[in-house]
C-alpha positions in Angstrom: 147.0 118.9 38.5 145.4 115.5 37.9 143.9 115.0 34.5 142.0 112.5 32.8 139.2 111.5 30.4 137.7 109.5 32.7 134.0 110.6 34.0 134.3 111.1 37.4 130.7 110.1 38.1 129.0 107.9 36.0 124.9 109.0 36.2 122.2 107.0 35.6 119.0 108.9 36.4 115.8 107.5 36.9 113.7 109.5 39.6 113.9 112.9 37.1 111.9 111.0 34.7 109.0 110.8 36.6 108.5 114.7 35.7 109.0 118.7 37.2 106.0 117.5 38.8 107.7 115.4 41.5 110.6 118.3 42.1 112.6 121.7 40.9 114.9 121.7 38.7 118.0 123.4 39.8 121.7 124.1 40.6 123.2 124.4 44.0 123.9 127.9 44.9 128.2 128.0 44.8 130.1 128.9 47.7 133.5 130.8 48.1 136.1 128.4 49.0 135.2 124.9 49.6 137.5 122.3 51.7 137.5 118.8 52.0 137.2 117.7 55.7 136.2 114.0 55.0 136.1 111.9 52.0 135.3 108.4 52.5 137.5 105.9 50.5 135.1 102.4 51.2 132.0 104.4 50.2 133.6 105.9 47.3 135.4 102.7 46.0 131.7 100.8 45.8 130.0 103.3 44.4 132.1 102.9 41.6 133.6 106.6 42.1 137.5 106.3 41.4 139.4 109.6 43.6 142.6 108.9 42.1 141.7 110.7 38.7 141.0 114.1 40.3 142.6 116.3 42.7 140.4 116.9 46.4 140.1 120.3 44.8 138.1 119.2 42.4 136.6 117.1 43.9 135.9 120.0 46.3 134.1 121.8 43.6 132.1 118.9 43.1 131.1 118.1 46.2 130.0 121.4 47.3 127.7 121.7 43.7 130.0 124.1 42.6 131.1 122.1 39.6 128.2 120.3 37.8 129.4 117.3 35.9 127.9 115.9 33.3 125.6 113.4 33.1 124.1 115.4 36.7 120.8 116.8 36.8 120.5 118.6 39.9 116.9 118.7 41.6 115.2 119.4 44.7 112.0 116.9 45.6 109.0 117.9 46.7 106.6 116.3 49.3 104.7 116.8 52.6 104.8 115.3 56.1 103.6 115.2 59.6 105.8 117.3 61.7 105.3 116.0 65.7 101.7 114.9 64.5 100.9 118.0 62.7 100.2 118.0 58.7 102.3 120.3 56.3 101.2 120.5 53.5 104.0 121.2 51.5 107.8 120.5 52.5 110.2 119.5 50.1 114.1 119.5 50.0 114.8 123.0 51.3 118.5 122.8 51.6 119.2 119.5 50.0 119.8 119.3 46.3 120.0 115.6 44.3 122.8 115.5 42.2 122.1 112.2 40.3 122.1 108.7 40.3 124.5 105.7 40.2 125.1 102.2 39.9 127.2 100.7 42.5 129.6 97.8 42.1 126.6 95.4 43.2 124.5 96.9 40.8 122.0 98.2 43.2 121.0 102.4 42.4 122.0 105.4 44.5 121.3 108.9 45.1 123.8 111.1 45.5 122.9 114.3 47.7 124.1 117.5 48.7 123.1 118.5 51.8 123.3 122.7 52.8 123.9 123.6 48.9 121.9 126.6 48.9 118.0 127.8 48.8 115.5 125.7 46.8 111.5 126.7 46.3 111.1 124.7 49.1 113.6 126.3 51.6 110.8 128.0 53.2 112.4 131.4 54.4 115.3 129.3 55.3 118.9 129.8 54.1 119.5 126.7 52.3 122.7 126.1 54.2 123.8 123.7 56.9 126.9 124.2 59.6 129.9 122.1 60.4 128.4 120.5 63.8 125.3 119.0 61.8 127.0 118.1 58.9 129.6 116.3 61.3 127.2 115.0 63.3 125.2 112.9 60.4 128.4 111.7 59.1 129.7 110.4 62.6 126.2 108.6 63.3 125.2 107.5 59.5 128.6 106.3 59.0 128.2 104.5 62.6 125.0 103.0 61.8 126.3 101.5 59.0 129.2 99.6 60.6 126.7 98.2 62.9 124.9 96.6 60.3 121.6 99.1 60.3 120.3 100.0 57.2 120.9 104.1 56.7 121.9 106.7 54.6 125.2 107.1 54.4 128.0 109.8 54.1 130.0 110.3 51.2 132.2 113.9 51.4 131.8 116.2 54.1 133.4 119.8 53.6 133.8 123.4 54.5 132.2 126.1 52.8 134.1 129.6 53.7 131.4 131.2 54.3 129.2 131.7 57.5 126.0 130.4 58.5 123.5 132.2 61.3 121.7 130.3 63.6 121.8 131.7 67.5 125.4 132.6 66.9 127.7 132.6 63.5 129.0 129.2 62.5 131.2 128.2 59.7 129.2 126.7 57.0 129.2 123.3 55.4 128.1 120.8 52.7 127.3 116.6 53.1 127.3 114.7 50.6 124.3 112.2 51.4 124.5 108.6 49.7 120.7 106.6 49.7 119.2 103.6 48.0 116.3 106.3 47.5 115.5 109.7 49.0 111.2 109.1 48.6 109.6 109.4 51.7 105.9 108.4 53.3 105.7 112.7 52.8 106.3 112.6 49.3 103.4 110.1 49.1 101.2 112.6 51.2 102.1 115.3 49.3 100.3 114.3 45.7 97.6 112.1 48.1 96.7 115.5 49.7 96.2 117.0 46.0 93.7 114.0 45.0 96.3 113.4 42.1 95.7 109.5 41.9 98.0 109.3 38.5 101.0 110.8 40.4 100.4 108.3 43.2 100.2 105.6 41.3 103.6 106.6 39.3 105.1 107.4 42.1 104.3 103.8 44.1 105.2 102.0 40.6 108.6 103.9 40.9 109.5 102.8 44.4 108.4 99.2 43.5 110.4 98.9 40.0 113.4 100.3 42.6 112.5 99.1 45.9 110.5 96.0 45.6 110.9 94.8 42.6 109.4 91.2 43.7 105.9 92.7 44.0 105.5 93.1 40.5 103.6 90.0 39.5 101.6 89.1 42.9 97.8 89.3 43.1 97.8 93.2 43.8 100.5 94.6 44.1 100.0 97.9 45.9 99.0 96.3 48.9 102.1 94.2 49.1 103.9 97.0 48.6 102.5 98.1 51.9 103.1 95.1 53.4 106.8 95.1 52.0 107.3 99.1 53.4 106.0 97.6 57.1 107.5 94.7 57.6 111.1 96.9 56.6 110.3 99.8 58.6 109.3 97.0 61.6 112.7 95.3 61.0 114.3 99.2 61.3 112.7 100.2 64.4 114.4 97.0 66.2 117.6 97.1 64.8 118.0 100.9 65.9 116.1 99.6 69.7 118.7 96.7 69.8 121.4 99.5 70.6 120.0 102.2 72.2 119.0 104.3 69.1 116.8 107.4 69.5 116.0 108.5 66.2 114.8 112.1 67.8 112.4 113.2 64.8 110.0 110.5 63.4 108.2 113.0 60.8 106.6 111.3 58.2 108.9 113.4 56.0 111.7 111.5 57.8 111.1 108.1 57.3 112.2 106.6 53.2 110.2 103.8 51.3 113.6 102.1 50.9 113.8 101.0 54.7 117.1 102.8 55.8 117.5 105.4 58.4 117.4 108.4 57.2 118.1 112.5 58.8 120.3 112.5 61.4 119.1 115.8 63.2 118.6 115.4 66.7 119.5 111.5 66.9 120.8 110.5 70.2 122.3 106.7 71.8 121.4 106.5 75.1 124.0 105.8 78.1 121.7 104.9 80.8 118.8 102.9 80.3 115.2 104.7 80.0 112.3 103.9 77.8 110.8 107.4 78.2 114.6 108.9 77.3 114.4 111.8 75.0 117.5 114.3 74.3 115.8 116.1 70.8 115.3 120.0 71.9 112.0 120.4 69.7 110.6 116.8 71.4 108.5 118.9 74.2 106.0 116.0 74.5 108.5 112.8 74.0 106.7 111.7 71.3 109.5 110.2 69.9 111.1 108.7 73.1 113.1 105.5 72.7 110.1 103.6 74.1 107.2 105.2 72.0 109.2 104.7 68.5 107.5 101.3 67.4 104.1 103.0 67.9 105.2 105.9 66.0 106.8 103.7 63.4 103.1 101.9 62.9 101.6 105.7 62.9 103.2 106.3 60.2 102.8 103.2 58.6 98.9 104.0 58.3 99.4 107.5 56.9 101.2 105.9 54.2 98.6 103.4 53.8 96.0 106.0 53.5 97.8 107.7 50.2 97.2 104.7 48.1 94.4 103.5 49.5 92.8 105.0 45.9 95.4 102.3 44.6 94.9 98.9 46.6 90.9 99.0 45.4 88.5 101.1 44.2 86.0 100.4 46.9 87.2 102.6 49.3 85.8 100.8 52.5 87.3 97.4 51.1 90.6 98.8 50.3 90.9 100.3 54.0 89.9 97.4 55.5 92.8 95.5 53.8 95.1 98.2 54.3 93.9 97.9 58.0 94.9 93.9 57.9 98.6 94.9 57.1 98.8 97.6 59.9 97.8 95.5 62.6 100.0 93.0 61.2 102.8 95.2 61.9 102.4 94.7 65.7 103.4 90.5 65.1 105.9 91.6 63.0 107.6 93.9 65.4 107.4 91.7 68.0 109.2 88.9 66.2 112.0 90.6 64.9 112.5 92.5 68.5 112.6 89.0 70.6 114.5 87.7 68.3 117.5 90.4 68.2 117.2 90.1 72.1 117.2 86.6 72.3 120.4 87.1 70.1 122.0 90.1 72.8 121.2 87.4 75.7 122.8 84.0 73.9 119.7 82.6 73.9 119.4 80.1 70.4 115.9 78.9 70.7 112.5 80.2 72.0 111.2 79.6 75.3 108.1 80.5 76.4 109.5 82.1 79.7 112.1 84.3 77.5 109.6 87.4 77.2 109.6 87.6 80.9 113.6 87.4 81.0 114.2 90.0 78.6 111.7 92.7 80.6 113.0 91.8 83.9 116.6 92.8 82.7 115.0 96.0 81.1 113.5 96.9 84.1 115.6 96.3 86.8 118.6 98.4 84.2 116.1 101.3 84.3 115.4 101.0 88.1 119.5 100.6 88.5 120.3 103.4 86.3 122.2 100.7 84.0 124.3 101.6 81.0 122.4 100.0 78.6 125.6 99.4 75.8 128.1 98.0 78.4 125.3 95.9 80.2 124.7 93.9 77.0 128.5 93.7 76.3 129.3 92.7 79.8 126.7 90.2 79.3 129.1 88.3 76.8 131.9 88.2 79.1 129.7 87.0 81.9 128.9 84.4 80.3 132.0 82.7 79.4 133.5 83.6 83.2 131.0 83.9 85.8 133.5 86.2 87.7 133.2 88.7 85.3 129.9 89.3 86.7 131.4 91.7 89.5 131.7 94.1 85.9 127.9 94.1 86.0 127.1 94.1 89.0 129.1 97.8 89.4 126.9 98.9 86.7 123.9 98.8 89.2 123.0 100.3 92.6 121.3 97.6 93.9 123.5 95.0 93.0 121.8 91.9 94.3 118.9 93.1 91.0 121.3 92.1 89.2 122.3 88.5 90.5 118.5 87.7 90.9 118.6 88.2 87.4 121.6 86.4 86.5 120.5 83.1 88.1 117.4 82.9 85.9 119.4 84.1 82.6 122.2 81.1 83.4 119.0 78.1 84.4 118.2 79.5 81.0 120.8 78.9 79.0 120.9 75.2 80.8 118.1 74.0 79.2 119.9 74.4 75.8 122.2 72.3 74.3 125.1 74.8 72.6 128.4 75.3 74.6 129.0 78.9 75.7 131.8 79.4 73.0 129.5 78.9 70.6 126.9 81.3 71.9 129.1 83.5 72.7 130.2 84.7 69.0 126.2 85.3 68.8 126.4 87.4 71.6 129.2 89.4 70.4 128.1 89.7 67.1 124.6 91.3 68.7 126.2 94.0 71.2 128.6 96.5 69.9 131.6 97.4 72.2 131.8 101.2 70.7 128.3 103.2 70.1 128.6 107.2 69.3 128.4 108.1 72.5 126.9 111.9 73.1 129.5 113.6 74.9 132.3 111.9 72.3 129.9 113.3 69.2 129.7 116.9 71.1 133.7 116.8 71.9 134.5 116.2 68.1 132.1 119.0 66.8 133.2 121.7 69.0 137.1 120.6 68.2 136.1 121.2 64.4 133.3 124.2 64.9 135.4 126.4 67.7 139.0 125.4 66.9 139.3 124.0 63.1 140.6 120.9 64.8 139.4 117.9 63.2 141.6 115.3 64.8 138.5 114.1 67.3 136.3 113.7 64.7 138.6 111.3 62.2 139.7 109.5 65.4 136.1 109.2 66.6 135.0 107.9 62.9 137.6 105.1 63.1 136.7 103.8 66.2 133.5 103.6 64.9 133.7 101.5 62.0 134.7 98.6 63.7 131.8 98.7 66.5 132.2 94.9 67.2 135.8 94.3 68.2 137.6 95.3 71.3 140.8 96.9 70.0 143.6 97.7 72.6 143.9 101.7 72.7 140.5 102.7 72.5 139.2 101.5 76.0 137.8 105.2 76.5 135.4 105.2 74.0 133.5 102.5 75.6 132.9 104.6 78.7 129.6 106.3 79.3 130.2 110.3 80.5 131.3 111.5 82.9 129.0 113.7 85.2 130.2 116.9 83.5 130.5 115.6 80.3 126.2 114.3 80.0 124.6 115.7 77.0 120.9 116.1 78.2 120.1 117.7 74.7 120.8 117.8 71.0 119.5 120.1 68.1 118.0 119.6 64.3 120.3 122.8 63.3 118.1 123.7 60.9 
């Protein structure tokens, strides 16, 4: 047994200050035997979190909120949301429980999270717990999203409980340990708005600027910026996740942090082939958060936040929505820059032309008509262009094929008008379209290895593939395959 006098996690909590008003204090419930599945060495090393000093053991016992370490103050947060459009009143963490805070080897703060450790107040008649597939599933896709440079949570420790968990049928139960810049969400906003308790919103908004948005501090007022700051991140998000086929799957106000980063993976899908109305999420009846809809939701949300402080950006209530109003319709511009540019980028294309708008919607549409796979169509696209007879890999991608070399001529006349050899576009192009996404069928496969046969082997070879989305690497030519017909997943689940 490894010993030391080392802390094992060195806290540094600010959000509990803020007072039992904002959360509940309490321990996760323990479970019987927990097991380390995955422990993430990168994650741990720059958080400052040194694994040689205690045995996975105990750092099972940790993990799973069996063992509460000092300097910990374990809490659940409370807040509200819109749920598919519809307001809750109250949410909060109902199987979630926040550990503490640290200081990573940047100096930048971070919560660390369990996630399925046990019934809170908030839980709802829920049982607090979460099962191995979820818990794999966030790692898998958080841990993904982060290798391709997206802002997101991300995963720290993901174990076994020993005990069961029912949902439609008995599953074996599991704990994530959830790593975020900051867990305060446009809900948590809602919740004290909805309460007309102005001096919690205001602490609350002073909190996420001291951590968040620090450079807001000193302007003119600062509250507005703040929402100016919150959109034109959440803006940036939305495109990043767009620029590789991300479907977040459940855009609740309760689901979307101040911080900018991604955050609940429940029913979060990639597409394979190309549709802006593509849903998979089970509970999405309406496709209200369809890949195509999401920047509309993203600006939805956006003004719910805004109206929460609105109390805080004047005290003329008609003024201060009118300048909230300013900064929402501002995030239309805003989305629109930062999406042309990051397909500008997945094309090659190093300036702006007027005619490039056109180009990009004529691919889009003629991959949706074809049936395209939209990963391998953009990383084809890099090939293409340094040897046009790579183009015959495109062209196989469509049904009508001749779509596709219509295209191509106006994409290459394109690039003639600029002055940068292919080479050097090139490393733009490849630094814009990964080679490796988490594909659905290779998510599902690794899941049911672990839930029906303890077989985890999948899921660590998945996870390494992963965190080098970028690179072609000889040996893992099948991951860059969309499914076969058999092997579609036309749905995914919260598993809640």
């Amino acid at each position: 047994m490894k010993t030391s006098r080392k802390i094992p996690i060195c806290f540094d909590n600010s959000f509990v200050q803020l007072g039992e008003k904002f959360y509940a204090k309490l321990n996760p419930t323990p479970v019987e035997q927990p097991k380390i599945v995955k422990l993430n060495d990168d994650l741990s090393y720059k958080l400052g979190i040194d694994l040689e000093i205690l045995d996975l053991e105990d750092w099972a016992s940790i993990f799973s909120g069996n063992r509460i370490l000092p300097g910990s103050e374990p809490l659940a947060m409370v807040y509200a949301g819109h749920q598919f459009g519809h307001l809750v009143p109250q949410l909060g963490d109902g199987r979630a429980i926040l550990l503490g805070e640290v200081i990573d080897n940047s100096s930048c703060r971070n919560d660390i999270q369990l996630k399925g450790s046990g019934i809170t107040p908030f839980s709802r008649q829920g049982d607090g717990r979460a099962a191995l597939g979820p818990v794999l599933r966030e790692y898998i896709v958080s841990e993904a999203m982060h290798a391709l440079g997206i802002p997101t949570t991300r995963s720290l420790c993901a174990l076994t409980t020993g005990e069961p968990v029912y949902r439609e049928t008995v599953l074996p139960g599991a704990v994530l340990t959830r790593i975020a810049s900051g867990h305060i969400r446009i809900g948590t906003f809602q919740y004290f708005a909805l309460r007309d308790d102005i001096n919690a919103t205001t602490k609350l908004a002073n909190y996420v600027i001291e951590r968040h948005y620090p450079e807001v501090k000193e302007t003119q007022n600062k509250y507005l910026k703040l929402l100016e700051k919150v959109m034109e991140r959440q803006a940036r998000l939305v495109t990043k996740w767009m620029h590789v086929g991300f479907i977040h799957g459940v855009m609740n106000t309760d689901n979307m942090a101040l911080s900018g980063e991604t955050i609940d993976y429940g029913p979060c899908a990639f597409m394979d082939t190309f549709k802006m109305t593509q849903v998979f999420s089970s509970i999405d009846h309406s496709g209200r958060y369809s890949y195509g809809n999401q920047p509309q939701i993203v600006q939805w949300n956006l003004a719910r936040f805004a109206e929460t402080i609105l109390p805080l950006i004047d005290k003329n209530k008609e003024k201060a929505a009118e300048m909230a109003k300013e900064v929402i319709e501002l995030y239309s511009e805003r989305f629109q820059e930062y999406w042309f540019s990051g397909m500008r980028q997945k094309l090659g294309l190093l300036t702006s032309d007027w005619e490039d708008k056109n180009l990009i919607q004529s691919l889009l549409n003629i991959m949706q008509e074809n049936e395209a796979d939209f990963t391998l169509t953009f990383n084809r696209l890099c090939h293409a262009l340094l040897d046009k007879k790579m183009d015959k890999n495109l062209r196989n991608l469509f049904k009508d094929e001749g779509a596709y070399d219509n295209w191509a001529e106006g994409w290459r006349l394109r690039l003639s008008r600029e002055s940068r050899s292919n080479k050097e576009r090139s490393k733009l192009m490849f630094a814009a379209n990964p080679v490796v996404i988490p594909r659905n069928h290779r998510v599902e496969h690794a899941i049911n290895s672990a839930v029906e046969n303890l077989d985890f082997g999948p899921f660590e070879r998945l996870v390494e593939v992963l965190s080098s989305p970028y690179e072609e690497i000889e040996g893992q030519s099948e991951f860059m395959l969309p499914p076969k017909h058999e092997e579609k997943v036309l749905q995914t689940f919260c598993g809640t």
